[in-house]
C-alpha positions as CSV (number, residue, x, y, z in Angstrom):
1,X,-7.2,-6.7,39.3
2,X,-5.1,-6.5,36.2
3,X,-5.4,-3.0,34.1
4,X,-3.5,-2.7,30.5
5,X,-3.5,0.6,28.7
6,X,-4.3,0.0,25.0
7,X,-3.7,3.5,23.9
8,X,-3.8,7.1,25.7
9,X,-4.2,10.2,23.4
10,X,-4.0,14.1,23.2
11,X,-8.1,14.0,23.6
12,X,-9.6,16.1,20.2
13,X,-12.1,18.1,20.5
14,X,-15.4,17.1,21.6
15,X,-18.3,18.6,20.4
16,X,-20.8,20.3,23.5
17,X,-23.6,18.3,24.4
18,X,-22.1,15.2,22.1
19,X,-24.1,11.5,22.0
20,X,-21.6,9.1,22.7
21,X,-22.6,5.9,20.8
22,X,-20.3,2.1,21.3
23,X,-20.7,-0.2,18.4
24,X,-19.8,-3.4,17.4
25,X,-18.8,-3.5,13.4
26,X,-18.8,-7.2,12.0
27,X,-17.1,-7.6,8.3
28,X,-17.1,-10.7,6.2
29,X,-13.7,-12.6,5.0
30,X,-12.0,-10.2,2.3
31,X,-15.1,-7.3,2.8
32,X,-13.5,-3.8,2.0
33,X,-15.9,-2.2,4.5
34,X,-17.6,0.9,5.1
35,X,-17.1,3.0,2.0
36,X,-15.0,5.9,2.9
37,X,-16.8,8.5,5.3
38,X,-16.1,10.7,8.3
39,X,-17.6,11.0,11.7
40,X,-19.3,14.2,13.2
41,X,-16.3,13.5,16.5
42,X,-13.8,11.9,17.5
43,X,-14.1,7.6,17.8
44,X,-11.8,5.1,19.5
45,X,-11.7,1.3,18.6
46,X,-10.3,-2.0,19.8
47,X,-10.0,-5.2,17.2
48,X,-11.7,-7.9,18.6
49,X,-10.8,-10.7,16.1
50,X,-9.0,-11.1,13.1
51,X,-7.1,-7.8,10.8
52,X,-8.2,-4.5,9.6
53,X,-7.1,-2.2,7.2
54,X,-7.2,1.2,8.8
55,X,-6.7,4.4,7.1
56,X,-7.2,7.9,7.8
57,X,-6.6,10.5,5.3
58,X,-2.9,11.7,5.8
59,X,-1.4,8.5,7.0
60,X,-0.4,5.3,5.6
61,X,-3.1,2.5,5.3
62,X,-1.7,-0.1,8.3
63,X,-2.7,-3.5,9.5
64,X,-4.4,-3.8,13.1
65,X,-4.6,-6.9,14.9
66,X,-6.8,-8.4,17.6
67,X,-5.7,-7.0,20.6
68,X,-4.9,-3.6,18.8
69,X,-6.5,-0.1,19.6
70,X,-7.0,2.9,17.2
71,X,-8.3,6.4,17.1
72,X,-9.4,8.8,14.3
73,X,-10.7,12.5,15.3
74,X,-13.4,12.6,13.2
75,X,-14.7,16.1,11.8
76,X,-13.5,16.9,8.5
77,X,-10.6,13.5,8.4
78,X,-11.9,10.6,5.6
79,X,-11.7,7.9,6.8
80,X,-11.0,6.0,3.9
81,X,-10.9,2.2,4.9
82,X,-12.1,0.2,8.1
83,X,-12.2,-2.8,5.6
84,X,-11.2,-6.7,6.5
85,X,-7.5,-7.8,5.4
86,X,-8.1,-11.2,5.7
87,X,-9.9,-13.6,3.4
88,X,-10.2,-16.7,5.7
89,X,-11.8,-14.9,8.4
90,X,-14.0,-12.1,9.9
91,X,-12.8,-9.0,11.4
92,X,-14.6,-8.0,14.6
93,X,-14.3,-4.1,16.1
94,X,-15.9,-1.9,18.2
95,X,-15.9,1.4,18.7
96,X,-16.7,4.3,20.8
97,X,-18.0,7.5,18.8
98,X,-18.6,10.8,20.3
99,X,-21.0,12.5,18.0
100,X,-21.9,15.9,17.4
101,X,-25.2,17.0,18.1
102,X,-28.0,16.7,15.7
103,X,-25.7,15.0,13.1
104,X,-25.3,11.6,12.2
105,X,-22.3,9.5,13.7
106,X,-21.3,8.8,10.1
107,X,-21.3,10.7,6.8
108,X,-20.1,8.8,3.5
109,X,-17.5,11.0,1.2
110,X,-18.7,11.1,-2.5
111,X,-16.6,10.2,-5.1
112,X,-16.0,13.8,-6.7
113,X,-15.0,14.9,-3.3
114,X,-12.7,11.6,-3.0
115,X,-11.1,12.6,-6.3
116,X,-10.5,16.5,-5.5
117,X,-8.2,15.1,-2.4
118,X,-7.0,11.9,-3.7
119,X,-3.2,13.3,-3.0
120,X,-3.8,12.5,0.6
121,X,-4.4,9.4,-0.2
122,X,-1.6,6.3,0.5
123,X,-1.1,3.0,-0.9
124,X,-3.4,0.4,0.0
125,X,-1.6,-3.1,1.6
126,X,-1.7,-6.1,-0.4
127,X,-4.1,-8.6,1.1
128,X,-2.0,-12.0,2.6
Protein backbone atom coordinates (compact mmCIF):
# COMPACT_ATOMS: atom_id res chain seq x y z
CA UNK A 1 0.00 0.00 0.00
CA UNK A 2 1.23 3.33 -1.16
CA UNK A 3 -0.31 6.62 0.69
CA UNK A 4 0.70 10.34 -0.67
CA UNK A 5 -0.41 13.30 1.23
CA UNK A 6 -1.74 15.92 -1.32
CA UNK A 7 -2.22 18.69 1.22
CA UNK A 8 -2.82 18.79 5.22
CA UNK A 9 -4.37 22.06 6.62
CA UNK A 10 -5.17 24.13 9.85
CA UNK A 11 -8.94 22.51 9.54
CA UNK A 12 -11.60 25.84 9.39
CA UNK A 13 -14.37 25.82 11.07
CA UNK A 14 -16.99 23.51 10.38
CA UNK A 15 -20.37 24.31 10.81
CA UNK A 16 -22.56 21.75 13.52
CA UNK A 17 -24.51 19.24 12.03
CA UNK A 18 -22.85 20.17 8.39
CA UNK A 19 -23.87 17.95 5.00
CA UNK A 20 -20.80 16.95 3.52
CA UNK A 21 -21.35 16.79 -0.26
CA UNK A 22 -18.23 15.26 -2.99
CA UNK A 23 -18.60 16.54 -6.56
CA UNK A 24 -17.19 16.12 -9.66
CA UNK A 25 -17.12 19.69 -11.68
CA UNK A 26 -16.49 19.17 -15.56
CA UNK A 27 -15.51 22.56 -17.64
CA UNK A 28 -15.23 22.83 -21.35
CA UNK A 29 -11.80 23.95 -23.20
CA UNK A 30 -11.29 27.85 -22.37
CA UNK A 31 -14.79 27.90 -19.98
CA UNK A 32 -14.24 30.65 -17.25
CA UNK A 33 -16.46 28.60 -14.89
CA UNK A 34 -18.60 29.01 -12.05
CA UNK A 35 -19.28 32.74 -11.86
CA UNK A 36 -17.85 33.94 -8.63
CA UNK A 37 -19.60 32.59 -5.43
CA UNK A 38 -18.91 31.36 -1.95
CA UNK A 39 -19.65 28.25 -0.09
CA UNK A 40 -21.78 28.02 3.24
CA UNK A 41 -18.06 25.78 4.68
CA UNK A 42 -15.08 24.95 4.00
CA UNK A 43 -14.35 22.57 0.56
CA UNK A 44 -11.19 20.63 -0.50
CA UNK A 45 -10.36 19.67 -4.20
CA UNK A 46 -8.05 17.54 -6.21
CA UNK A 47 -7.52 18.28 -10.32
CA UNK A 48 -8.18 15.37 -12.04
CA UNK A 49 -7.23 16.43 -15.62
CA UNK A 50 -5.97 19.28 -17.37
CA UNK A 51 -5.51 23.27 -15.50
CA UNK A 52 -7.50 25.49 -13.44
CA UNK A 53 -7.56 28.91 -12.59
CA UNK A 54 -8.08 29.12 -8.84
CA UNK A 55 -8.68 32.24 -6.94
CA UNK A 56 -9.88 33.08 -3.63
CA UNK A 57 -10.44 36.56 -2.61
CA UNK A 58 -7.09 37.81 -1.00
CA UNK A 59 -4.65 35.74 -2.99
CA UNK A 60 -3.25 35.74 -6.31
CA UNK A 61 -5.16 33.88 -9.14
CA UNK A 62 -2.65 30.54 -9.70
CA UNK A 63 -2.59 27.63 -12.04
CA UNK A 64 -3.37 24.06 -10.65
CA UNK A 65 -2.51 21.01 -12.42
CA UNK A 66 -3.67 17.42 -12.49
CA UNK A 67 -2.34 15.91 -9.64
CA UNK A 68 -2.77 19.22 -7.64
CA UNK A 69 -4.95 19.69 -4.34
CA UNK A 70 -6.59 22.97 -3.11
CA UNK A 71 -8.72 24.30 -0.24
CA UNK A 72 -10.86 27.45 0.24
CA UNK A 73 -12.74 27.96 3.77
CA UNK A 74 -15.74 28.95 2.52
CA UNK A 75 -18.08 31.39 4.60
CA UNK A 76 -17.79 34.85 3.79
CA UNK A 77 -14.33 34.21 1.12
CA UNK A 78 -15.38 34.83 -2.93
CA UNK A 79 -14.35 32.62 -4.64
CA UNK A 80 -13.81 34.34 -7.65
CA UNK A 81 -12.68 31.77 -10.36
CA UNK A 82 -12.67 27.76 -10.56
CA UNK A 83 -12.53 28.47 -14.41
CA UNK A 84 -10.54 26.20 -17.20
CA UNK A 85 -6.90 27.65 -18.29
CA UNK A 86 -6.65 25.64 -21.10
CA UNK A 87 -8.21 25.90 -24.54
CA UNK A 88 -7.30 22.45 -26.05
CA UNK A 89 -8.70 20.62 -23.29
CA UNK A 90 -11.21 20.01 -20.30
CA UNK A 91 -10.43 20.54 -16.80
CA UNK A 92 -11.80 17.86 -14.46
CA UNK A 93 -12.10 18.47 -10.31
CA UNK A 94 -13.68 17.31 -7.56
CA UNK A 95 -14.37 18.44 -4.48
CA UNK A 96 -15.39 17.76 -1.04
CA UNK A 97 -17.80 20.55 0.52
CA UNK A 98 -18.85 20.70 4.09
CA UNK A 99 -21.99 22.72 4.12
CA UNK A 100 -23.82 24.49 6.57
CA UNK A 101 -27.07 23.46 7.57
CA UNK A 102 -30.14 24.50 5.80
CA UNK A 103 -28.04 26.59 3.20
CA UNK A 104 -27.06 25.82 -0.05
CA UNK A 105 -23.46 24.49 -0.79
CA UNK A 106 -23.04 27.43 -3.13
CA UNK A 107 -24.12 31.08 -3.25
CA UNK A 108 -23.22 33.28 -6.45
CA UNK A 109 -21.76 37.01 -5.42
CA UNK A 110 -23.62 39.84 -7.41
CA UNK A 111 -21.94 42.16 -9.32
CA UNK A 112 -22.57 45.33 -6.99
CA UNK A 113 -21.20 43.29 -4.17
CA UNK A 114 -18.14 42.18 -6.63
CA UNK A 115 -17.56 45.89 -7.32
CA UNK A 116 -17.71 47.19 -3.48
CA UNK A 117 -14.58 44.70 -2.82
CA UNK A 118 -12.92 44.66 -6.12
CA UNK A 119 -9.57 45.78 -4.24
CA UNK A 120 -9.15 42.30 -3.08
CA UNK A 121 -9.18 41.25 -6.19
CA UNK A 122 -5.64 40.09 -8.22
CA UNK A 123 -4.63 39.81 -11.70
CA UNK A 124 -6.07 37.20 -13.65
CA UNK A 125 -3.23 34.77 -15.61
CA UNK A 126 -2.99 34.98 -19.23
CA UNK A 127 -4.41 31.90 -20.83
CA UNK A 128 -1.30 29.65 -22.78
Amino acid sequence: MTITTLQEVEPPRIPDGAHVMTIVVEHPPGSPGTPPHRHSGPAFGYVLQGEMVFELEGEPPRILHEGEAFWEPGGDVIHYQDGNHRTDMPVRFTVTMLCEPGRPMLTLVDEEELAQRAYRRGQVPSRP
